[in-house]
Biopython code that builds the backbone (N, CA, C, O; Angstrom):
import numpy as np
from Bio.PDB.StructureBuilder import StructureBuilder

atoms = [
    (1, "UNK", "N", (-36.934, -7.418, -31.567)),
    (1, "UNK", "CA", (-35.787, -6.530, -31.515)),
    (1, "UNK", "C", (-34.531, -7.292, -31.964)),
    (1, "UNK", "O", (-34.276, -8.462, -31.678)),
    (2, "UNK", "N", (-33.814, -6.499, -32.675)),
    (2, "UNK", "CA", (-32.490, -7.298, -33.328)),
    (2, "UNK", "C", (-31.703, -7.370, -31.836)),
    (2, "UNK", "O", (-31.690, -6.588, -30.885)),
    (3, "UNK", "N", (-31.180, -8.419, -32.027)),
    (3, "UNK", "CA", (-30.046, -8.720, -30.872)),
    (3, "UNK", "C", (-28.845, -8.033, -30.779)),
    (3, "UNK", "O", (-28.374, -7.608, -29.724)),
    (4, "UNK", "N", (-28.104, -7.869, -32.418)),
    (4, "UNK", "CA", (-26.916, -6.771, -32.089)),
    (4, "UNK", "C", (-27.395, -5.681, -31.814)),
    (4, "UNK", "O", (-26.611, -4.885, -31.297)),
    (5, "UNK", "N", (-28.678, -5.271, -32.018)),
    (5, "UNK", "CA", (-28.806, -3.658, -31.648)),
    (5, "UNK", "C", (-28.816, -3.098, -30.640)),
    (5, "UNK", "O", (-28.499, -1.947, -30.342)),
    (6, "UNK", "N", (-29.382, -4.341, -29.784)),
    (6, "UNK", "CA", (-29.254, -4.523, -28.106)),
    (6, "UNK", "C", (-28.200, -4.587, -27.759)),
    (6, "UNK", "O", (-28.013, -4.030, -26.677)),
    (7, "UNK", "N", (-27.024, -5.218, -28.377)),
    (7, "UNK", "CA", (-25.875, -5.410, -27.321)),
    (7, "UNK", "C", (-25.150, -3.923, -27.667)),
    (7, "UNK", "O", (-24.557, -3.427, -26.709)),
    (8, "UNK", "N", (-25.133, -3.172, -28.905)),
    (8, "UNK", "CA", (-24.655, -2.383, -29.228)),
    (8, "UNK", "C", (-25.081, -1.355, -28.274)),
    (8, "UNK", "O", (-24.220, -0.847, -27.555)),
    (9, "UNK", "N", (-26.265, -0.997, -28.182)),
    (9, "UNK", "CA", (-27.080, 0.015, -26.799)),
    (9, "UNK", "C", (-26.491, -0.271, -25.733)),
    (9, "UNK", "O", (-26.042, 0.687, -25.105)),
    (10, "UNK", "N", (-26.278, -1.742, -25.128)),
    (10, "UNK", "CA", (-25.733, -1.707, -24.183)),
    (10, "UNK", "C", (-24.392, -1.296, -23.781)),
    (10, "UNK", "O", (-24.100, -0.996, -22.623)),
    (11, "UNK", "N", (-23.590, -1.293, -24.761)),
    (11, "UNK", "CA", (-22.052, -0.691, -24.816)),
    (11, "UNK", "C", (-22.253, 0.390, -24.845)),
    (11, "UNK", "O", (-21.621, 0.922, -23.933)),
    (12, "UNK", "N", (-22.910, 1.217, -25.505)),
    (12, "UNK", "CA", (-23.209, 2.517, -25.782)),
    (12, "UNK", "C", (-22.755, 3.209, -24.276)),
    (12, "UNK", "O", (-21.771, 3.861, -23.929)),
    (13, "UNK", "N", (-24.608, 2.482, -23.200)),
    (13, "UNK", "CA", (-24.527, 2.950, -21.974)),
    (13, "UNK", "C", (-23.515, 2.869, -20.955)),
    (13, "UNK", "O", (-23.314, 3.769, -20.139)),
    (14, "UNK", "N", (-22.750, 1.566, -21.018)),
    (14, "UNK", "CA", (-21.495, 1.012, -20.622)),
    (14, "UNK", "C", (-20.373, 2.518, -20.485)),
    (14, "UNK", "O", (-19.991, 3.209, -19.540)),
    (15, "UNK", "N", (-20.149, 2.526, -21.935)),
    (15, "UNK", "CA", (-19.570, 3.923, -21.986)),
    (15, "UNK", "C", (-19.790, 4.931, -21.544)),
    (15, "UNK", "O", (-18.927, 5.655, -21.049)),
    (16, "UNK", "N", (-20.927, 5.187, -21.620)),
    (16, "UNK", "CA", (-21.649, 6.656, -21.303)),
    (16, "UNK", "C", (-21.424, 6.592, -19.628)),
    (16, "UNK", "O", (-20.728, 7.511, -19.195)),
    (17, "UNK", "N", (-21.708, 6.042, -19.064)),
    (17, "UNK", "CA", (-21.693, 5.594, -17.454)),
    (17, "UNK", "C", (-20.296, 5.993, -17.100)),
    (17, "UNK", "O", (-19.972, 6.992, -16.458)),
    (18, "UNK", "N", (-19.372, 4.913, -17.695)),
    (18, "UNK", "CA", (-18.106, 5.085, -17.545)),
    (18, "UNK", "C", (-17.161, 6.476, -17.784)),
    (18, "UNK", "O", (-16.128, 6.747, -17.170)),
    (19, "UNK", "N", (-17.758, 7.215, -18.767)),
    (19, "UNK", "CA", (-17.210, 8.266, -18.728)),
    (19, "UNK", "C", (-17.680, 9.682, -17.912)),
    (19, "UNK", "O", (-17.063, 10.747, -17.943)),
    (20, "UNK", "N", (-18.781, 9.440, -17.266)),
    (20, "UNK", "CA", (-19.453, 10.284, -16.066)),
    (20, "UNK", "C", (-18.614, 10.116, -14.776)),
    (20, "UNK", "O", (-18.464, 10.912, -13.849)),
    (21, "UNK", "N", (-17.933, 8.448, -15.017)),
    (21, "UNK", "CA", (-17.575, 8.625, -12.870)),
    (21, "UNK", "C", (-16.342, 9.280, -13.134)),
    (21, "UNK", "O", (-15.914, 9.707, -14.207)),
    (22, "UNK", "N", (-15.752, 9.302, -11.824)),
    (22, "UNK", "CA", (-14.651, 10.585, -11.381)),
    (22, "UNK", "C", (-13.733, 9.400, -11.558)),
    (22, "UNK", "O", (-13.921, 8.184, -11.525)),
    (23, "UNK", "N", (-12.624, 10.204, -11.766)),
    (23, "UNK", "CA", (-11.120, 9.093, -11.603)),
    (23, "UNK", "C", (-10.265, 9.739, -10.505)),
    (23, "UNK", "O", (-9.529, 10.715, -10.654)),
    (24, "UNK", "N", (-10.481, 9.029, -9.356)),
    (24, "UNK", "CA", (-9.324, 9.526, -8.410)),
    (24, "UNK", "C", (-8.139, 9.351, -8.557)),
    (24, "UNK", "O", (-7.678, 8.268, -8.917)),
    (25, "UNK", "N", (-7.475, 10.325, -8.320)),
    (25, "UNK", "CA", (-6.456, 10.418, -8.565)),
    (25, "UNK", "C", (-5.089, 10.834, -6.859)),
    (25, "UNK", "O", (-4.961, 11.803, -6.110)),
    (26, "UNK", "N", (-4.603, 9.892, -6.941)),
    (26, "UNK", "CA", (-3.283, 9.930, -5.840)),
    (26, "UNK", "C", (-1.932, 10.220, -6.175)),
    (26, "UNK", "O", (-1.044, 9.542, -6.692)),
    (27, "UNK", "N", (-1.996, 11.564, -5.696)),
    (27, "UNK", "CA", (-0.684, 12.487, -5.523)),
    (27, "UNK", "C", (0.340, 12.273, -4.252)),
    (27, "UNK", "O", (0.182, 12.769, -3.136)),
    (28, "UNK", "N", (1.406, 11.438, -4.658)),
    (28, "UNK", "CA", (2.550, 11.506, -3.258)),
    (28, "UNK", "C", (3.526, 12.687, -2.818)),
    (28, "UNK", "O", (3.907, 13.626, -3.517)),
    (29, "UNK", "N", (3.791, 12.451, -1.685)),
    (29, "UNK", "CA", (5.226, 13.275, -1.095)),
    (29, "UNK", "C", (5.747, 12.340, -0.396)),
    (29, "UNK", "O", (5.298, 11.366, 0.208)),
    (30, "UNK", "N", (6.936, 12.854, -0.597)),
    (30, "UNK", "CA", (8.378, 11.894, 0.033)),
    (30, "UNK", "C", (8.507, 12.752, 0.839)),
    (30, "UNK", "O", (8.259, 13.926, 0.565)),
    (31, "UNK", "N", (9.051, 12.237, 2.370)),
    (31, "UNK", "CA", (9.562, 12.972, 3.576)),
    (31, "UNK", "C", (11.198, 12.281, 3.869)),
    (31, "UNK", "O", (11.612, 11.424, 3.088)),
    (32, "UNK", "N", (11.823, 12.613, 4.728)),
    (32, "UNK", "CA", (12.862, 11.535, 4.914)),
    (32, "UNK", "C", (12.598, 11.850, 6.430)),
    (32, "UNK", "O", (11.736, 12.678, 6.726)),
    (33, "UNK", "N", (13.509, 11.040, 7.631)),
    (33, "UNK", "CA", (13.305, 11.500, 8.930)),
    (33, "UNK", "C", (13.901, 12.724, 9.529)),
    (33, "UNK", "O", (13.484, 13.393, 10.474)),
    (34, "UNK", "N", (14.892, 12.874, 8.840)),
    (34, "UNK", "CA", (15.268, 14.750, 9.137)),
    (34, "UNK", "C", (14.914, 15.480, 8.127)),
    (34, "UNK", "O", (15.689, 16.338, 7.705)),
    (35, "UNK", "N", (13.750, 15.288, 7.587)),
    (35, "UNK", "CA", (13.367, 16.115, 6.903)),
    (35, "UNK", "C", (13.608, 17.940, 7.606)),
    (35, "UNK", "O", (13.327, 18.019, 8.801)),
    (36, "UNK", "N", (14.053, 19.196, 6.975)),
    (36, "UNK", "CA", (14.248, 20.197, 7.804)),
    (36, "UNK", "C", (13.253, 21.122, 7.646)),
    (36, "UNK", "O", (12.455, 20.845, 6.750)),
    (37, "UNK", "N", (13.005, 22.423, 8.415)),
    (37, "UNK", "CA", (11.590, 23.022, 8.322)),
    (37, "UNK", "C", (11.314, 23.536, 6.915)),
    (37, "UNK", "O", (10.245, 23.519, 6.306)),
    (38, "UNK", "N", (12.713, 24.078, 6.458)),
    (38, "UNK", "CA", (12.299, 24.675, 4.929)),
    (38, "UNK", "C", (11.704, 24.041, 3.586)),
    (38, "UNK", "O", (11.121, 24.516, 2.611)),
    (39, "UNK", "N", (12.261, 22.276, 4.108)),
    (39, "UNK", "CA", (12.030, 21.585, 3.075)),
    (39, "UNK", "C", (10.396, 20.846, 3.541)),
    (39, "UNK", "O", (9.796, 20.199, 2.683)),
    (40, "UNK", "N", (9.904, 20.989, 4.681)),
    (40, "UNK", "CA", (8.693, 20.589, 5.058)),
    (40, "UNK", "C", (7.727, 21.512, 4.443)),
    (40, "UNK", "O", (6.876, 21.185, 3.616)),
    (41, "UNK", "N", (7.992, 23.069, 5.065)),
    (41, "UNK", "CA", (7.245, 23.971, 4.577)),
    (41, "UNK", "C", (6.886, 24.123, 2.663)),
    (41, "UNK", "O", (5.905, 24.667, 2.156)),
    (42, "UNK", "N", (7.811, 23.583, 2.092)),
    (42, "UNK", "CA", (8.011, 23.727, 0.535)),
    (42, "UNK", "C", (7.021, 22.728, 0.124)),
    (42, "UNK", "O", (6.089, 23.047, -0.616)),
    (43, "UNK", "N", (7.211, 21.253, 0.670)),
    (43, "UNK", "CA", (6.689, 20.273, 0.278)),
    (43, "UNK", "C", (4.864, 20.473, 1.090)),
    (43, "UNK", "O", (3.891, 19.837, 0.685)),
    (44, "UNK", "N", (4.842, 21.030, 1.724)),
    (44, "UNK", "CA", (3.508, 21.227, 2.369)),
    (44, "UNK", "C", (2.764, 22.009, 1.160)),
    (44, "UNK", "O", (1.635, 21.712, 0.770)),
    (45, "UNK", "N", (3.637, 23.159, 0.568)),
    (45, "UNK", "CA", (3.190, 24.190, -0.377)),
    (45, "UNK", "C", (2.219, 23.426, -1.227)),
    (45, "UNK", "O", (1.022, 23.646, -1.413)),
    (46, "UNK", "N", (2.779, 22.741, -1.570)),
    (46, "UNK", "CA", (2.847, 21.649, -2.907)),
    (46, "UNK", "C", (1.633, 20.405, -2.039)),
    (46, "UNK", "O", (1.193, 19.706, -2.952)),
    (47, "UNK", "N", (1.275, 20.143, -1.264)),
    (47, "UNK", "CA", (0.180, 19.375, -0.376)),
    (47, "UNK", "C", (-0.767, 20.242, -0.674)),
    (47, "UNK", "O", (-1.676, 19.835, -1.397)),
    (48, "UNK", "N", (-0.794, 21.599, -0.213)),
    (48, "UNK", "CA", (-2.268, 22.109, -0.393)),
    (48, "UNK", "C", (-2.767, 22.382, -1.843)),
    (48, "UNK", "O", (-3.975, 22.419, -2.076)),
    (49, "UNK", "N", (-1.683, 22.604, -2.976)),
    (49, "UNK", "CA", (-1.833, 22.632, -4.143)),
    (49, "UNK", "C", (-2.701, 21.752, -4.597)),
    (49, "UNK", "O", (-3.714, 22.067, -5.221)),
    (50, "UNK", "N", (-2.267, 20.243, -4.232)),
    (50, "UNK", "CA", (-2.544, 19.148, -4.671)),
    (50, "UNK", "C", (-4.330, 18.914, -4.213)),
    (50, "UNK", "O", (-5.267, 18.645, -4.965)),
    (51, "UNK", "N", (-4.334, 19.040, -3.357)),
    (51, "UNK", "CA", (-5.487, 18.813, -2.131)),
    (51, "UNK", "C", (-6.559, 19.781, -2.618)),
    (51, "UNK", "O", (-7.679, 19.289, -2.482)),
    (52, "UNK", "N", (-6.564, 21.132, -3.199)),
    (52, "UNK", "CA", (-7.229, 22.072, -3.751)),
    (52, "UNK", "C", (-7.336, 22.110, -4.925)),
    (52, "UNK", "O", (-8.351, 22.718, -5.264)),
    (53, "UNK", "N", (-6.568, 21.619, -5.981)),
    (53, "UNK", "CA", (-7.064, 19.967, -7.182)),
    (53, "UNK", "C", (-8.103, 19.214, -7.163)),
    (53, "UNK", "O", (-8.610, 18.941, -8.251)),
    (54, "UNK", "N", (-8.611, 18.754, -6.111)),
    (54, "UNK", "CA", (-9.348, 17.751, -5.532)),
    (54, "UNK", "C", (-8.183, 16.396, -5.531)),
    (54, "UNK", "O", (-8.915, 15.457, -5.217)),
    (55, "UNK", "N", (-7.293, 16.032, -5.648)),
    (55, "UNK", "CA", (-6.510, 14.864, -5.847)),
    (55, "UNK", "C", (-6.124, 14.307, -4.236)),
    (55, "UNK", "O", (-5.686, 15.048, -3.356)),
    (56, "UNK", "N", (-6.351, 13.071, -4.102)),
    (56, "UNK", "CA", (-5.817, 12.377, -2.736)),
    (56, "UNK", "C", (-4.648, 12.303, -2.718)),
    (56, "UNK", "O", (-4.022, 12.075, -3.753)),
    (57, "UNK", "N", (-3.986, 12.496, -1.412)),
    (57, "UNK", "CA", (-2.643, 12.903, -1.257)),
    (57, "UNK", "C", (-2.182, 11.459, 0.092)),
    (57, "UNK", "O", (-2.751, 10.956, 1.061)),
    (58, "UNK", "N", (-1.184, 11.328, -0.442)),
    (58, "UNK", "CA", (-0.116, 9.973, 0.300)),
    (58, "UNK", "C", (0.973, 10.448, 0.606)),
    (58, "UNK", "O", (1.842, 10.283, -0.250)),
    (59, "UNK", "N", (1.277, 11.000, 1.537)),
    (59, "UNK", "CA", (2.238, 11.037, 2.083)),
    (59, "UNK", "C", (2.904, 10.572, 3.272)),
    (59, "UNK", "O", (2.471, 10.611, 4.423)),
    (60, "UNK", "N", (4.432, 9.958, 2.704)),
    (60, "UNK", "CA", (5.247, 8.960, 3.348)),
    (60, "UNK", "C", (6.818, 9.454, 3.752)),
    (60, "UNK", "O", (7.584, 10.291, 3.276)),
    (61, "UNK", "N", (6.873, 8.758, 4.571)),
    (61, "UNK", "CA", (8.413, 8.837, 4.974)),
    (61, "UNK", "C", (9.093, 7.920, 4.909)),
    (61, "UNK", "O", (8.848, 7.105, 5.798)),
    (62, "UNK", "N", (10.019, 7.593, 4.124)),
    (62, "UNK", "CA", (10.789, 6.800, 3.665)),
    (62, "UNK", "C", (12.188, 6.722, 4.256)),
    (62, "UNK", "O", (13.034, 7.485, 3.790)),
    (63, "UNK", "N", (12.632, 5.613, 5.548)),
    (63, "UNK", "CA", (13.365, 4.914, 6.087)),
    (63, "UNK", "C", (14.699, 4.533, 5.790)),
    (63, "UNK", "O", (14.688, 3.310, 5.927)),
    (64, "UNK", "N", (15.904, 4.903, 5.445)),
    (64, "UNK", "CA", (17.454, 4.055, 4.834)),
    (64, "UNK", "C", (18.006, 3.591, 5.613)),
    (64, "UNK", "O", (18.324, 4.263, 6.594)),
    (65, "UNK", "N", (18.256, 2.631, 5.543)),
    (65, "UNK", "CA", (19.537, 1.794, 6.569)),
    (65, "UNK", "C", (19.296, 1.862, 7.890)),
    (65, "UNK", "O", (18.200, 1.626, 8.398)),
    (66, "UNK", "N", (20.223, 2.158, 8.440)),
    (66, "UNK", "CA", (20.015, 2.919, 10.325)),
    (66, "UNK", "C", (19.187, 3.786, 10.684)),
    (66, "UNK", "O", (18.939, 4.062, 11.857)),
    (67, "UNK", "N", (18.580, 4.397, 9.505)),
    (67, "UNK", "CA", (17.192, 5.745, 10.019)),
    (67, "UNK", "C", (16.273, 4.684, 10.428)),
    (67, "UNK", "O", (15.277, 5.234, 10.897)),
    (68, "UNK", "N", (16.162, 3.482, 10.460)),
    (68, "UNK", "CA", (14.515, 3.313, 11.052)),
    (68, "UNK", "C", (14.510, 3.592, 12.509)),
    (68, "UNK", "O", (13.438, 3.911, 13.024)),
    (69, "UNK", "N", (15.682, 3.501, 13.300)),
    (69, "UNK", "CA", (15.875, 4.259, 14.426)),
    (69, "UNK", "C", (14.565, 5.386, 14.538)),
    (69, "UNK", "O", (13.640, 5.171, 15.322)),
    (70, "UNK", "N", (14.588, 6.128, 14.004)),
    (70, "UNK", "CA", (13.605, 7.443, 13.807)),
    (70, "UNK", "C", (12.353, 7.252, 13.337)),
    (70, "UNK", "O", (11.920, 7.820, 12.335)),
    (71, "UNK", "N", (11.558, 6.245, 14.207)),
    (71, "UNK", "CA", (10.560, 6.139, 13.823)),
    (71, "UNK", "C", (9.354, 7.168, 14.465)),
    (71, "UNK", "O", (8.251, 7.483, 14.018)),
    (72, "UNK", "N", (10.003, 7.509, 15.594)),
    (72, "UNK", "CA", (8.790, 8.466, 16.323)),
    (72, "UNK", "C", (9.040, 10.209, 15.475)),
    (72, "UNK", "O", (8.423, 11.275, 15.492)),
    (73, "UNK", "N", (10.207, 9.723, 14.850)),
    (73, "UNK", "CA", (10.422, 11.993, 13.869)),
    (73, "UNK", "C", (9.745, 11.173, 12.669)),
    (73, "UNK", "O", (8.684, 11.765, 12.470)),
    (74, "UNK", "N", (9.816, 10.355, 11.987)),
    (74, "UNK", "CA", (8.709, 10.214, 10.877)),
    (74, "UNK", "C", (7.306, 10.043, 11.608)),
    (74, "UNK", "O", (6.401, 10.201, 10.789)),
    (75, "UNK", "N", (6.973, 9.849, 12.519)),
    (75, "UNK", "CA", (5.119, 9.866, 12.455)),
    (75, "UNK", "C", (5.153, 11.325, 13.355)),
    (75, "UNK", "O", (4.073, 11.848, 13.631)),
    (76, "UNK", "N", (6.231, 11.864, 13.732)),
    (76, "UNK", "CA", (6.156, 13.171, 14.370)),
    (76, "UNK", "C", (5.801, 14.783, 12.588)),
    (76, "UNK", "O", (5.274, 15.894, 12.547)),
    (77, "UNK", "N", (6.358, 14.040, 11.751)),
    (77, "UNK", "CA", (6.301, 14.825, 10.496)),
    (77, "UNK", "C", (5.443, 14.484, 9.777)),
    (77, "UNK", "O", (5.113, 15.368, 8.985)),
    (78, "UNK", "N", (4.801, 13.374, 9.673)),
    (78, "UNK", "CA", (3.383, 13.244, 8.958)),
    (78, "UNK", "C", (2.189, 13.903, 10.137)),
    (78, "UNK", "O", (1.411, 14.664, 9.562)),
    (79, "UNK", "N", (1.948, 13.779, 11.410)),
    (79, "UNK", "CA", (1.348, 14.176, 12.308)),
    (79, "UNK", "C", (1.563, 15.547, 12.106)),
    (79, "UNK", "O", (0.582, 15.986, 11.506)),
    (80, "UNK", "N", (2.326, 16.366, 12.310)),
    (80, "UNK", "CA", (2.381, 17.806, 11.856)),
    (80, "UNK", "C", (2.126, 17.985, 10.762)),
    (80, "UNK", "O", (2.013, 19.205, 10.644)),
    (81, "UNK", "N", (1.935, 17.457, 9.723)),
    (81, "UNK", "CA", (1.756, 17.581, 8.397)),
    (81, "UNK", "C", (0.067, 17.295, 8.356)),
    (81, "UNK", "O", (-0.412, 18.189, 7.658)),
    (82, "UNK", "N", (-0.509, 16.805, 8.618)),
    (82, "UNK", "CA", (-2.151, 16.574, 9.472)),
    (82, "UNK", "C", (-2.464, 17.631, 9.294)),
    (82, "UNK", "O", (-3.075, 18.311, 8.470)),
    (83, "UNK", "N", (-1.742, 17.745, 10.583)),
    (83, "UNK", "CA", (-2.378, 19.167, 11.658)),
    (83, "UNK", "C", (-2.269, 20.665, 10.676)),
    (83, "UNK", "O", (-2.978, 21.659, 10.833)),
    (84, "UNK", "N", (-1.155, 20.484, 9.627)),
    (84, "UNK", "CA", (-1.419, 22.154, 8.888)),
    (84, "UNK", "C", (-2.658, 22.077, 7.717)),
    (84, "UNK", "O", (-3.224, 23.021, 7.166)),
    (85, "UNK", "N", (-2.827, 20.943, 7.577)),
    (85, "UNK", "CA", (-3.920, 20.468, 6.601)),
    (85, "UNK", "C", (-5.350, 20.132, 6.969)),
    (85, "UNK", "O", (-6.228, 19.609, 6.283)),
    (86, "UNK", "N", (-5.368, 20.561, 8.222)),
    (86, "UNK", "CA", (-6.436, 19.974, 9.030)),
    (86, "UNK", "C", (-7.714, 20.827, 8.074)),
    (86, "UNK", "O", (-8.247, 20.297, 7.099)),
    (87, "UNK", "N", (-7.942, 21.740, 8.400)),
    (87, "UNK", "CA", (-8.850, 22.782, 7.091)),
    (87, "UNK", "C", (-9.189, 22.857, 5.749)),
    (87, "UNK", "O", (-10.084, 23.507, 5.209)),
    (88, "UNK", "N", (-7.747, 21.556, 4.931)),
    (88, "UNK", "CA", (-8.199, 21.711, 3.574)),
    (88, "UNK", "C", (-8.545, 19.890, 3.929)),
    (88, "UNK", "O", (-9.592, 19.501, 3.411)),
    (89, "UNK", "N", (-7.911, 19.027, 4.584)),
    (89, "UNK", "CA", (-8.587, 17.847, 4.609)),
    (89, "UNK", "C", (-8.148, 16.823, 5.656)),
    (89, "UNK", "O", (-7.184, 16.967, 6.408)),
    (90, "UNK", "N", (-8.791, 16.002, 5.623)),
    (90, "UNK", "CA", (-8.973, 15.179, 7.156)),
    (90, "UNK", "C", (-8.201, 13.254, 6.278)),
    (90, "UNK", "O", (-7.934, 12.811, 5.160)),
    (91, "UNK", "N", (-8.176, 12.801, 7.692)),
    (91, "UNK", "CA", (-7.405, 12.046, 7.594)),
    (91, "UNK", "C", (-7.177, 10.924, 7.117)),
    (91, "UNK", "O", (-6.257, 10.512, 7.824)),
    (92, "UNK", "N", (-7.462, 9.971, 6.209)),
    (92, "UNK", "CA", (-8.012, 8.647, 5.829)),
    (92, "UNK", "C", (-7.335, 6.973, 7.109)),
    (92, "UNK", "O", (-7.730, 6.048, 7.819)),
    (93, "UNK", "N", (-6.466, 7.468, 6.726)),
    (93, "UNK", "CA", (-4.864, 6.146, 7.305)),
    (93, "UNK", "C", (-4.423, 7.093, 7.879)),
    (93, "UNK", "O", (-4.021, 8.056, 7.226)),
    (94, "UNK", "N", (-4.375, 7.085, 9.245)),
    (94, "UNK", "CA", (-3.226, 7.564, 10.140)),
    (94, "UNK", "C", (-1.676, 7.026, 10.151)),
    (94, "UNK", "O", (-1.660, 5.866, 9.737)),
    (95, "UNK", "N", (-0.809, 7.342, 10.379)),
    (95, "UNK", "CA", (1.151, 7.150, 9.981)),
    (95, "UNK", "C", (0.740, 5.880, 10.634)),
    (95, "UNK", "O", (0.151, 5.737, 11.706)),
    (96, "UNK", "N", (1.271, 4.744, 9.567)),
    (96, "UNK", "CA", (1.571, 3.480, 10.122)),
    (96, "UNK", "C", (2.632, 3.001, 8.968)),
    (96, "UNK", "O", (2.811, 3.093, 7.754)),
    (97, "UNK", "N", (3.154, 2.490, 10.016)),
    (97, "UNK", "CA", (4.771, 1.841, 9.667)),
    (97, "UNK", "C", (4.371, 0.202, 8.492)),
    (97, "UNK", "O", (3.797, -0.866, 8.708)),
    (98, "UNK", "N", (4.953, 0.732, 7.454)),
    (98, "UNK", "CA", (4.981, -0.611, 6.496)),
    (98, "UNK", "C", (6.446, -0.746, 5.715)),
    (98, "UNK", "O", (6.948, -0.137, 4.771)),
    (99, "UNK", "N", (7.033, -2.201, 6.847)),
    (99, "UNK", "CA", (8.552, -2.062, 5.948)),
    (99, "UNK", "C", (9.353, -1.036, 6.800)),
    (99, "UNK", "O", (9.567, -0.782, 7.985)),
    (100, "UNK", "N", (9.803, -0.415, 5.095)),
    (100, "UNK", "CA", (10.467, 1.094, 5.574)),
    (100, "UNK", "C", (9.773, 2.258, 5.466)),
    (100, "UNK", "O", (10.288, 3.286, 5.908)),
    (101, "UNK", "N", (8.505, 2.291, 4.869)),
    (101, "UNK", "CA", (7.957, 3.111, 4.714)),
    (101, "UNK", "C", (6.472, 3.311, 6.330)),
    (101, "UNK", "O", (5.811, 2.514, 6.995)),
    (102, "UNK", "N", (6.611, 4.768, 6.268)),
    (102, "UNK", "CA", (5.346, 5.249, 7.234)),
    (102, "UNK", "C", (4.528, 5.856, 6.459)),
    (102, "UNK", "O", (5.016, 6.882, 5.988)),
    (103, "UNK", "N", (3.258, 5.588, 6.069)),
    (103, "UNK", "CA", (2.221, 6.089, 5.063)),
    (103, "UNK", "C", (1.072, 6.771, 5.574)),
    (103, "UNK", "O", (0.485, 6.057, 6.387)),
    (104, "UNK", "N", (0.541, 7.863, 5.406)),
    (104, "UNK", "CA", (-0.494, 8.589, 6.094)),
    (104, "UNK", "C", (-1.156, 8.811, 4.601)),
    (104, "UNK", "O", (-0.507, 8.978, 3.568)),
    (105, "UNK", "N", (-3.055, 8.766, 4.754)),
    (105, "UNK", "CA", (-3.477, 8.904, 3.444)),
    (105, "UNK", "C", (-4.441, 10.493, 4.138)),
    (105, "UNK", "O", (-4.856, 10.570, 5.295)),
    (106, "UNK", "N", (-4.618, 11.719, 2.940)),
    (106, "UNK", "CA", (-5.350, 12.353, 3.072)),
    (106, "UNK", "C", (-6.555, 12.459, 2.227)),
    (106, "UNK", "O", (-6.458, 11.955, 1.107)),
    (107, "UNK", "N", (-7.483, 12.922, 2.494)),
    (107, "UNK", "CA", (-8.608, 13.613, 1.111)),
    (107, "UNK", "C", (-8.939, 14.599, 1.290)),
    (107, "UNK", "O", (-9.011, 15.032, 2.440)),
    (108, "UNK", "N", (-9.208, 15.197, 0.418)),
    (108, "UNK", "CA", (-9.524, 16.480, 0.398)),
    (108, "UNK", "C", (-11.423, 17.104, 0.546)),
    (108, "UNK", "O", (-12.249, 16.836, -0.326)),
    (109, "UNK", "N", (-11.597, 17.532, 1.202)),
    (109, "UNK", "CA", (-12.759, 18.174, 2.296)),
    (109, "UNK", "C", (-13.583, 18.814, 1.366)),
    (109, "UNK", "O", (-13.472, 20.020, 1.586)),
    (110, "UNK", "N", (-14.342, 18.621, 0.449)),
    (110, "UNK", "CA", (-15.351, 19.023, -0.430)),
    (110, "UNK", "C", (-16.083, 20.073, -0.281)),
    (110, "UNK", "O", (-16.949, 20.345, -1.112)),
]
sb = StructureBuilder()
sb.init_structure("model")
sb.init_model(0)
sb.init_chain("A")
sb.init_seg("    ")
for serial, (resi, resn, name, xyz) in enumerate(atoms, 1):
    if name == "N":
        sb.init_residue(resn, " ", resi, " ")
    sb.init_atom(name, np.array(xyz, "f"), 0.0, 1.0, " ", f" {name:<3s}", serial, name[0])
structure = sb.get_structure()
């Protein structure tokens, strides 16, 4: 057997493989700590959108200056944010504090 013909087959399959797997894909939302109900409810809209995509969803609350004070209303707004999503998907990373940021990971329920 010729040797380039082999390595050439093998790229072939290389490719072929590679273009079968899935590419996940991670969709964010920004929260702030007073985030307000209208702007939760909007940005939630836009969560189940994402989530019924199939796309993994990150959503964070992002901390300025003197807000880290408010650390229990940011894991109080990703935690409610869970809980309306509980049906389209479950939880990966529960709200944990990194920095300034609180990061909760979701996926979406197949």
């Amino acid at each position: 057997m010729d040797y380039q013909k082999f390595l050439y087959n093998q790229k072939k399959k290389q490719k072929e493989l590679k273009a079968k797997t899935t590419k996940v894909v991670v969709k964010e939302i920004r929260f702030g700590p007073n985030t307000d109900e209208h702007d939760f409810n909007f940005k939630l809209n836009h969560a189940k959108k994402f989530l019924s995509d199939g796309c993994k969803l990150k959503a964070y609350v992002f901390f300025k200056g003197r807000q880290i004070i408010f650390k229990d209303k940011g894991e109080m707004i990703l935690l409610k944010l869970a809980q309306e999503l509980e049906e389209l998907a479950k939880v990966d990373q529960f709200p944990k504090l990194e920095g300034k940021k609180m990061n909760m990971l979701l996926t979406p329920i197949k």
